[in-house]
DSSP file (Angstrom, degrees, kcal/mol; ACC not computed):
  #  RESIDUE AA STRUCTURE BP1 BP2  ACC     N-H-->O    O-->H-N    N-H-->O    O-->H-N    TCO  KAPPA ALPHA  PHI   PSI    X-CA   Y-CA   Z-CA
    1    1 A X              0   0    0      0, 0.0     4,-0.1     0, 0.0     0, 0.0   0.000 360.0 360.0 360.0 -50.5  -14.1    9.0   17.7
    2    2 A X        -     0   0    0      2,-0.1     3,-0.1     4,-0.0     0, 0.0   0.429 360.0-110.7-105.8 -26.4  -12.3    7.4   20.2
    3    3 A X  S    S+     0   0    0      1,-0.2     2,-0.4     0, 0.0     0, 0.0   0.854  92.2 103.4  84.7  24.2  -12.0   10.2   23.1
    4    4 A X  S    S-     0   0    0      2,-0.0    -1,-0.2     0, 0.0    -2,-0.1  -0.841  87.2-103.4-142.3 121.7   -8.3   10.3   22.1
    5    5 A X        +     0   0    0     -2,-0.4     2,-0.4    -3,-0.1     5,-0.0   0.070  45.7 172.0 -51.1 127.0   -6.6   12.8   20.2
    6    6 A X        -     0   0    0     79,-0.0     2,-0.1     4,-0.0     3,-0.1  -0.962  31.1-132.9-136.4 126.7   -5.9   11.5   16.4
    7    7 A X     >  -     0   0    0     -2,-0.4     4,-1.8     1,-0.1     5,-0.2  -0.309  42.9 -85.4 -69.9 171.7   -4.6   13.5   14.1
    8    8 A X  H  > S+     0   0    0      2,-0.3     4,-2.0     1,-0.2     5,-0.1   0.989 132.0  41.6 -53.2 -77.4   -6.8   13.3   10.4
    9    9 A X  H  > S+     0   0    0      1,-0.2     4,-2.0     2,-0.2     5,-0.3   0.794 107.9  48.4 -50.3 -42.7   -4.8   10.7    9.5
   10   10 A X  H  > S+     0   0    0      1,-0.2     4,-2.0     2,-0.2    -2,-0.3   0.938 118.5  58.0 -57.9 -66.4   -4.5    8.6   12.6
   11   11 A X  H  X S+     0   0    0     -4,-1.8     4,-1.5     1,-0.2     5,-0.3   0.766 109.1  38.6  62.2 -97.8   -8.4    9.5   12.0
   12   12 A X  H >X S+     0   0    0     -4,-2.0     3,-3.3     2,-0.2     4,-3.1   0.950 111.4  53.0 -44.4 -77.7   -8.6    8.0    8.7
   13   13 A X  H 3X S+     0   0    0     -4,-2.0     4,-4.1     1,-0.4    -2,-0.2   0.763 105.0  56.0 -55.1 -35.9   -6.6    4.9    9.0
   14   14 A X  H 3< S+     0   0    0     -4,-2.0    -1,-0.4    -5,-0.3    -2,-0.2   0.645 112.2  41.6 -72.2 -14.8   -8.4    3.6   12.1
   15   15 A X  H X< S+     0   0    0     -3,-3.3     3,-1.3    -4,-1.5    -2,-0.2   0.853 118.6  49.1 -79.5 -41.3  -11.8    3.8   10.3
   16   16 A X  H >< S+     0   0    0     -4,-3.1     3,-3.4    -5,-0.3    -2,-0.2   0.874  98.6  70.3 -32.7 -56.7   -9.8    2.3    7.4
   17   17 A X  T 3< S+     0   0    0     -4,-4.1    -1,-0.3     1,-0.3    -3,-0.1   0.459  99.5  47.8 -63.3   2.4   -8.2   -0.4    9.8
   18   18 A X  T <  S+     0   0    0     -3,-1.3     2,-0.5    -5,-0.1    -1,-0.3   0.244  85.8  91.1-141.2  36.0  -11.6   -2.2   10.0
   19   19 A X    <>  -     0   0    0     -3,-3.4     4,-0.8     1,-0.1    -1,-0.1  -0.960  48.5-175.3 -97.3  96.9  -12.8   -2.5    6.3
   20   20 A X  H  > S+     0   0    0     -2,-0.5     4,-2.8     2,-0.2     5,-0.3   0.815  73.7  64.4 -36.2 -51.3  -11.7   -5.6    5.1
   21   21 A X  H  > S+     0   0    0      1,-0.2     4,-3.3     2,-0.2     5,-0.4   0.996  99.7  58.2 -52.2 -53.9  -12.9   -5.4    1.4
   22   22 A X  H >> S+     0   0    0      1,-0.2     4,-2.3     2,-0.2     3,-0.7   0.801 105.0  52.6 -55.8 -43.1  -10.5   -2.6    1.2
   23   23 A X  H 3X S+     0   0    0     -4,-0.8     4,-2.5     1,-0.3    -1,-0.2   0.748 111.5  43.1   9.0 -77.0   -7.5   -5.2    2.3
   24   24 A X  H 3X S+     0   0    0     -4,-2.8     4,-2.0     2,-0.2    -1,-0.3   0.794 111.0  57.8 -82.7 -19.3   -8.1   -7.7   -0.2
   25   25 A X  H <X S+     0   0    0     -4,-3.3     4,-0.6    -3,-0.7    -2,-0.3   0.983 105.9  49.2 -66.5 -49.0   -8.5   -4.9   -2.7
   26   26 A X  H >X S+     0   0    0     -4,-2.3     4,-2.9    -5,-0.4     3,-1.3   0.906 115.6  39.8 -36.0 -68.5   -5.1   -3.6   -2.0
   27   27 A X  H 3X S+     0   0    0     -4,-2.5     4,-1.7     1,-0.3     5,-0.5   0.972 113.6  58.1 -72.2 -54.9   -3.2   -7.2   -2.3
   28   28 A X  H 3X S+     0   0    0     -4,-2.0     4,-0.9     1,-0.2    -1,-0.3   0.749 108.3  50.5 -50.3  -5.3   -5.6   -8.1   -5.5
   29   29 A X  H XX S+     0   0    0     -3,-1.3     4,-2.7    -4,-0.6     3,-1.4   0.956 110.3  41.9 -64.7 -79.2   -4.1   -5.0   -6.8
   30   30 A X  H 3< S+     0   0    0     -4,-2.9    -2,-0.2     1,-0.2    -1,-0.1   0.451 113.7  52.5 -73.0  18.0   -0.7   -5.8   -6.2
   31   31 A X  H >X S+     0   0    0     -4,-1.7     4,-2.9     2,-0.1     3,-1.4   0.663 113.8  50.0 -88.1 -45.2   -1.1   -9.6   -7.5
   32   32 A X  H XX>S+     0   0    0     -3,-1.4     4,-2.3    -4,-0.9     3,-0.8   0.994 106.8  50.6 -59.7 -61.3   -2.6   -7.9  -10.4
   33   33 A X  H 3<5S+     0   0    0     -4,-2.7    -1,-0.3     1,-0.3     4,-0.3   0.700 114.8  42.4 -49.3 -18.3    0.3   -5.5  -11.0
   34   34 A X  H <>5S+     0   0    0     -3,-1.4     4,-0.6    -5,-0.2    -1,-0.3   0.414 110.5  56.3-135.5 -15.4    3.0   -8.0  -10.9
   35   35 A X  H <X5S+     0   0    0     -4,-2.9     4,-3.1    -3,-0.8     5,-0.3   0.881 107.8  42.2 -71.8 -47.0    1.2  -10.4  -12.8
   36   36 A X  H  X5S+     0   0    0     -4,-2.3     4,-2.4    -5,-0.4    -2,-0.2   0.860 115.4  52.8 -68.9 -17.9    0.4   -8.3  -16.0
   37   37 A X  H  ><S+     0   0    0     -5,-0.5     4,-2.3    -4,-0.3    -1,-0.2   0.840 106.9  56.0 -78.3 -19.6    4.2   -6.9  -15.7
   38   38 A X  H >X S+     0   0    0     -4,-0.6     4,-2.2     1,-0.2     3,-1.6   0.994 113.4  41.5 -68.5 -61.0    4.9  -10.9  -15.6
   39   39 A X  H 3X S+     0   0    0     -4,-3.1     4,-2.8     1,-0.3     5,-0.4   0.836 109.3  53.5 -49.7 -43.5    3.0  -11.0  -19.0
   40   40 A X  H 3< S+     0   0    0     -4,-2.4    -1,-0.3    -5,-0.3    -2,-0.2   0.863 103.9  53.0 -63.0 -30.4    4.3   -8.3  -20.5
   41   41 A X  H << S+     0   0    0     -4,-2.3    -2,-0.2    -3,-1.6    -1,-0.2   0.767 111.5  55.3 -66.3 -38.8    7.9   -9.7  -19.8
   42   42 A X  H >X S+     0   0    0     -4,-2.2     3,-1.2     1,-0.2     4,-1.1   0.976 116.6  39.1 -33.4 -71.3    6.3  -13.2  -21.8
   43   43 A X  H 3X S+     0   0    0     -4,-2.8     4,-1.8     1,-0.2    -2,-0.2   0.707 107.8  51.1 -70.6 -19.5    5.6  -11.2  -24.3
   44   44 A X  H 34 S+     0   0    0     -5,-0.4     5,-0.3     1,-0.2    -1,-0.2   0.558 113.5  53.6 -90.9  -4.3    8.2   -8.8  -24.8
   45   45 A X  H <4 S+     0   0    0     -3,-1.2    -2,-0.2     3,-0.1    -1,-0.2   0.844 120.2  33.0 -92.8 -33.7   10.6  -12.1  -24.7
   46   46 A X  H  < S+     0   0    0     -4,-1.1    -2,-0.2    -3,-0.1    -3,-0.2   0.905 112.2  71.8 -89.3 -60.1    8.2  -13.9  -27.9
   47   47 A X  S  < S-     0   0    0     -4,-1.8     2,-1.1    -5,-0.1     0, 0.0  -0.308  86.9-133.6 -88.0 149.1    7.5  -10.8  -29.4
   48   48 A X        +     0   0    0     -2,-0.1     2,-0.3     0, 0.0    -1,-0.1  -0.734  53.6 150.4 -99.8 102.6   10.4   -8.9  -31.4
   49   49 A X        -     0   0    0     -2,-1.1     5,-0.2    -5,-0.3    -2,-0.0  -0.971  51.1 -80.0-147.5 132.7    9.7   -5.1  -29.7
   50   50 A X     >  -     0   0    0     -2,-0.3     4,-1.1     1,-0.1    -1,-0.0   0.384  27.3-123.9 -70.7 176.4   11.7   -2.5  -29.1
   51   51 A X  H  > S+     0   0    0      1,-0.2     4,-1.0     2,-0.2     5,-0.4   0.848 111.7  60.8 -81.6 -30.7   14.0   -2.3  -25.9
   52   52 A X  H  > S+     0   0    0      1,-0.2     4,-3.2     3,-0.1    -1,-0.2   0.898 100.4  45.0 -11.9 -72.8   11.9    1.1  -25.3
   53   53 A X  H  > S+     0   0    0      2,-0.2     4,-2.9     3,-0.1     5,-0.4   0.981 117.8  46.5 -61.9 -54.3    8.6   -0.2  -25.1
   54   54 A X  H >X S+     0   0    0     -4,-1.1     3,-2.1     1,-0.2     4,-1.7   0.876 117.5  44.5 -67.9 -74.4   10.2   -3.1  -22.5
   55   55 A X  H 3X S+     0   0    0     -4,-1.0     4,-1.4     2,-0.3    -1,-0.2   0.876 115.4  51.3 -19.2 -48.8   12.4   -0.2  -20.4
   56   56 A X  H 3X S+     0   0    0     -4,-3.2     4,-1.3    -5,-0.4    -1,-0.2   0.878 110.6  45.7 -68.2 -25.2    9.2    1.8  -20.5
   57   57 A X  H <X S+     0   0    0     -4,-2.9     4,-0.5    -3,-2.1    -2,-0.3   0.945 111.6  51.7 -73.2 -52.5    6.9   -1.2  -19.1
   58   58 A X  H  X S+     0   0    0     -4,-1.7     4,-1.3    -5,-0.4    -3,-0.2   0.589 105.6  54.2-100.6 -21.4    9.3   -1.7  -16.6
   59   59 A X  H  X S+     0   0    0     -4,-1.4     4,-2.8     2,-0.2    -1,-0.2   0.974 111.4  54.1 -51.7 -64.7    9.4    2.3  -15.3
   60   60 A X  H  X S+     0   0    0     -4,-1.3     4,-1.0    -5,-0.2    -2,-0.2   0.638 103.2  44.8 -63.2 -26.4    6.1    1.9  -15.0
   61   61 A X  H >X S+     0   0    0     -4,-0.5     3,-2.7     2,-0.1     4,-1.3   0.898 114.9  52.0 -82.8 -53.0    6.0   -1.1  -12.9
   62   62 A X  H >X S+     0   0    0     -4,-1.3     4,-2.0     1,-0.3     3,-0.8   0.875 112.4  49.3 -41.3 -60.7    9.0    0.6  -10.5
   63   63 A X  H 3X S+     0   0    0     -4,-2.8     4,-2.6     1,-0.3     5,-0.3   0.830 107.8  47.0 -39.1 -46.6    6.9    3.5  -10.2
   64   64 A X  H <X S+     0   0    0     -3,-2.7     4,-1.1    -4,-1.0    -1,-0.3   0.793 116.7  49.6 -83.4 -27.9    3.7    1.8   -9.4
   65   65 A X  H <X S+     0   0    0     -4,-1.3     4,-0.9    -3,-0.8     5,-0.5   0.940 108.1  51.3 -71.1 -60.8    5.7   -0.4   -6.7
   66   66 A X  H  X S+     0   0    0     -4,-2.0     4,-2.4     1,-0.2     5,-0.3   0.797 108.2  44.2 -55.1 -25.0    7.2    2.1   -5.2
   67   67 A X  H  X>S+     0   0    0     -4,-2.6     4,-1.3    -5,-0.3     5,-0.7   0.959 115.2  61.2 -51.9 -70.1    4.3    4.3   -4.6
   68   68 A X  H  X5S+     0   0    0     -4,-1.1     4,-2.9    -5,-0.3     5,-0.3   0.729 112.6  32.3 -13.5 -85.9    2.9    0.8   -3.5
   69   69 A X  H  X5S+     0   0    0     -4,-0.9     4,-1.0     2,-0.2    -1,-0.3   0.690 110.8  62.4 -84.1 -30.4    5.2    0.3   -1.0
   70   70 A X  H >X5S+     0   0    0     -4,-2.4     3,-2.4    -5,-0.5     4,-1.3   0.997 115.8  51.0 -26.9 -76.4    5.8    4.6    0.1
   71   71 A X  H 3<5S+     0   0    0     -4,-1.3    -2,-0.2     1,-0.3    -3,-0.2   0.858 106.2  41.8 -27.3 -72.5    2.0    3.8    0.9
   72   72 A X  H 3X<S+     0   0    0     -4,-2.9     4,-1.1    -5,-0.7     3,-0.3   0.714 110.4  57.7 -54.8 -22.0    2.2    1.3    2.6
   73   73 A X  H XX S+     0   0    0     -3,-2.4     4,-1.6    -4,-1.0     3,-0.9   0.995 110.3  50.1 -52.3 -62.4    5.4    2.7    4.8
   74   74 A X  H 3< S+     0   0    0     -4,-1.3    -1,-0.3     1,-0.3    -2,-0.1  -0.165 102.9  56.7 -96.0  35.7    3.2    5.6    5.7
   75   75 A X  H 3> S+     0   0    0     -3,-0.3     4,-1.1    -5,-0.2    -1,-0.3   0.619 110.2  44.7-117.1 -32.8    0.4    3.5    6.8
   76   76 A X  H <X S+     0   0    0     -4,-1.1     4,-2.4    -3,-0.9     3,-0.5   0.925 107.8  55.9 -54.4 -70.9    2.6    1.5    9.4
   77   77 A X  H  < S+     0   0    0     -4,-1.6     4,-0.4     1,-0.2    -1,-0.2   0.761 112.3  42.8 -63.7 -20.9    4.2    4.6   10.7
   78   78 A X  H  > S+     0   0    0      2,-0.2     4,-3.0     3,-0.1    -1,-0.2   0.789 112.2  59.3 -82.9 -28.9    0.4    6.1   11.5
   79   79 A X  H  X S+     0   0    0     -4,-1.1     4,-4.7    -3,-0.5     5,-0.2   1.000 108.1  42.7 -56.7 -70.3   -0.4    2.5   12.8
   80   80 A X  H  < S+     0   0    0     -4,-2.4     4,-0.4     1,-0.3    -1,-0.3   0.520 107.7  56.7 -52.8 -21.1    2.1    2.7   15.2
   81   81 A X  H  > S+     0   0    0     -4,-0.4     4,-3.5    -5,-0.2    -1,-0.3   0.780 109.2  49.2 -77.7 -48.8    1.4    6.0   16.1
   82   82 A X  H  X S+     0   0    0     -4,-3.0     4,-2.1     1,-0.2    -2,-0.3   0.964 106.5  54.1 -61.0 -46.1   -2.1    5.0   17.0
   83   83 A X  H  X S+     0   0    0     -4,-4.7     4,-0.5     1,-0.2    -1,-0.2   0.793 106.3  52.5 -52.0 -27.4   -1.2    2.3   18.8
   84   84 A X  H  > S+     0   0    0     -4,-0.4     4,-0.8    -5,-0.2    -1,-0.2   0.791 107.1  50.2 -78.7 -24.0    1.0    4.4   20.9
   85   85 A X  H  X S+     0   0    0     -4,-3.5     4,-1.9     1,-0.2    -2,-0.2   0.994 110.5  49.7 -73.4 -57.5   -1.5    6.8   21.7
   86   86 A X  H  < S+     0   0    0     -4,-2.1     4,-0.5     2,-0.2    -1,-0.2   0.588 108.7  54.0 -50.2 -24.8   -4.0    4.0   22.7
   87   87 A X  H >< S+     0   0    0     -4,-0.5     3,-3.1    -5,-0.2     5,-0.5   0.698 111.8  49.1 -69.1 -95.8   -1.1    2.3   25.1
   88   88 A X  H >X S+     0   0    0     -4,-0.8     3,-1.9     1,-0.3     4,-1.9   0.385 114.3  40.3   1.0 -88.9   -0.8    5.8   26.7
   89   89 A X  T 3< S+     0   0    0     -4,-1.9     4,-0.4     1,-0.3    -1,-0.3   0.495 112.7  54.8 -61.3  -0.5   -4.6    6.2   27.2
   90   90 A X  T X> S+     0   0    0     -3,-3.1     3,-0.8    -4,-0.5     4,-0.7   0.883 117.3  40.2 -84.4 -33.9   -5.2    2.3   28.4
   91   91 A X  T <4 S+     0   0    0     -3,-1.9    -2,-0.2    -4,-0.3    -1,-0.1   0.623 107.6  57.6 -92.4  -5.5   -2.4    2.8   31.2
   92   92 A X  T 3< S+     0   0    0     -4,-1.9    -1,-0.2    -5,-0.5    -3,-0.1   0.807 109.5  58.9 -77.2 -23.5   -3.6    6.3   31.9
   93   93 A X  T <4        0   0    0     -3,-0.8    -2,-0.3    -4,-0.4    -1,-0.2   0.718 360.0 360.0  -6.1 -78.4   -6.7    4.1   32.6
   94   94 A X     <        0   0    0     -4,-0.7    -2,-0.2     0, 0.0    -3,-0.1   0.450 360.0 360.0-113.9 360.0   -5.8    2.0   34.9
């Protein structure tokens, strides 16, 4: 793509890095995730329901951040990788 060796991922994430839609799909996700866990916590405060159900909502949000944020780690750490490769080959450049 580039005339510089990228692994699949480095690959991937540099076609990635210049869709926008996908961007704002990614944070409306994670407005969205933390808002219905906000609702659920409304409701699980109004509504008389076991401490199960709330302990099970609330796995479920930890889970979903932390994948969330794992994701996001390993998108950073590829970034950076690309970037480094691309330093390299502009001073190999010049």
């Amino acid at each position: 793509m580039t005339g510089i060796d990228l692994t699949p991922d480095e690959e991937r994430v540099l076609r990635a890095s210049a869709d926008a839609a996908r961007t704002v799909r990614r944070r409306r996700l994670a407005v969205i995730t933390g808002g219905v866990m906000l609702v659920a916590l409304v409701a699980a405060a109004l509504v008389p329901i076991s401490r199960e159900l709330v302990l099970i909502a609330f796995a479920v949000y930890v889970v979903s951040v932390v994948v969330e944020r794992i994701a996001y780690a390993n998108s950073v750490l590829v970034y950076k990788s690309v970037i480094c490769k691309l330093l390299a080959r502009s001073e190999s450049v010049d």
